[in-house]
C-alpha positions as semicolon CSV with decimal commas, in nm:
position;residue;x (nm);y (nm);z (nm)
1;X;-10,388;-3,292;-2,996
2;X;-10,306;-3,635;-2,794
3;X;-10,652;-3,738;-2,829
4;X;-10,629;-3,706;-3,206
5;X;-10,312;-3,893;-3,258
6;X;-10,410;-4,170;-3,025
7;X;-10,735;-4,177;-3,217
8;X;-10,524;-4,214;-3,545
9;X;-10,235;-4,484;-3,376
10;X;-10,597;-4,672;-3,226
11;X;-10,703;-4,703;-3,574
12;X;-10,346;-4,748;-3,779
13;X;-10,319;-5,042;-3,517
14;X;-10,657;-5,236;-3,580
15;X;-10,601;-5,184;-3,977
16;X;-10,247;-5,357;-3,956
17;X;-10,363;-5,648;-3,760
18;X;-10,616;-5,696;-4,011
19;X;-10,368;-5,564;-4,308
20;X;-10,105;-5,854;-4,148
21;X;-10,343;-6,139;-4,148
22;X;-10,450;-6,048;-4,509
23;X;-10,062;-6,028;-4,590
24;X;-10,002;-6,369;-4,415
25;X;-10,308;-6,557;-4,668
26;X;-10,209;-6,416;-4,962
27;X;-9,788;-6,308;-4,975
28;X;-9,766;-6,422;-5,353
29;X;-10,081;-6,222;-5,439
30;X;-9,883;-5,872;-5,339
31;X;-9,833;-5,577;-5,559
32;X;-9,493;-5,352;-5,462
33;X;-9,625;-4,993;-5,436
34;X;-9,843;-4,709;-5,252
35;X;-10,228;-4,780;-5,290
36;X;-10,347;-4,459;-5,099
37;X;-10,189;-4,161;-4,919
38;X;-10,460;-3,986;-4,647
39;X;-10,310;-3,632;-4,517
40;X;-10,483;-3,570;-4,153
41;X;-10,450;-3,275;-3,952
42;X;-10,295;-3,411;-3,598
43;X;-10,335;-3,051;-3,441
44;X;-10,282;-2,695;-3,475
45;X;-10,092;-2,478;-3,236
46;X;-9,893;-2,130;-3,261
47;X;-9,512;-2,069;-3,282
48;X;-9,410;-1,800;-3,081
49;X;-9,120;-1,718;-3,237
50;X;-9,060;-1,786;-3,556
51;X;-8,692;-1,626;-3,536
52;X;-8,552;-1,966;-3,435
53;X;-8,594;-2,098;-3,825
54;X;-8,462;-1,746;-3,941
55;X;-8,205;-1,612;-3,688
56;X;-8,209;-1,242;-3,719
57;X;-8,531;-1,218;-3,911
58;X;-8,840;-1,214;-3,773
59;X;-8,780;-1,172;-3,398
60;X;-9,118;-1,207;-3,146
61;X;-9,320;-1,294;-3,401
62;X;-9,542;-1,564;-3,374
63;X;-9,663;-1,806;-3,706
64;X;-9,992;-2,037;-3,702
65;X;-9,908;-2,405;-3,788
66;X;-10,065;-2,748;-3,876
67;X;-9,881;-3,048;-3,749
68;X;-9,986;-3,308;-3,998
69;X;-9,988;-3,685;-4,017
70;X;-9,956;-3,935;-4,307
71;X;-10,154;-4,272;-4,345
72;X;-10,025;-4,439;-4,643
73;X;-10,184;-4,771;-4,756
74;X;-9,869;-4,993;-4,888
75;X;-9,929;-5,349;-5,058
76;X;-9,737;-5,441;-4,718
77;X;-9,959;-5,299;-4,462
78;X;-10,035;-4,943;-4,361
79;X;-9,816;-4,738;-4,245
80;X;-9,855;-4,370;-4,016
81;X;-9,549;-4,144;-4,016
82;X;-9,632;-3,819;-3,805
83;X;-9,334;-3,601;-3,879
């Protein structure tokens, strides 16, 4: 799961150097708004107990999850938010 999100940060990082020198040419030429929103999976794992979103409920259970990551392309720049 590190490998995969230091893939992602690798790439985010190369894209906004190249996003920022774009920016810096053309700052008039900008449109305000999202161009593109990628959803990537940044790893899978298992909760093994699920009781501590539902107190009470659900006690030694255990819940597959996806922990995912969002790479939105802004007028700005690009931007990654992993949650």
């Amino acid at each position: 799961m590190d490998l995969i999100r230091l893939s992602v940060l690798a790439f985010v990082g190369m894209s906004l150097s190249v996003s920022a020198s774009h920016a810096q040419m053309a700052p008039s030429a900008a449109k305000p708004g999202v161009e593109k929103l990628y959803i990537l999976n940044c790893g899978e794992g298992v909760a093994g107990d699920i009781s501590r979103w539902s107190p009470g409920v659900n006690v030694g259970k255990s819940m597959d999850f996806v922990d995912n990551c969002y790479l939105i392309k802004h007028a700005q720049g690009w931007f990654l938010w992993i949650r």
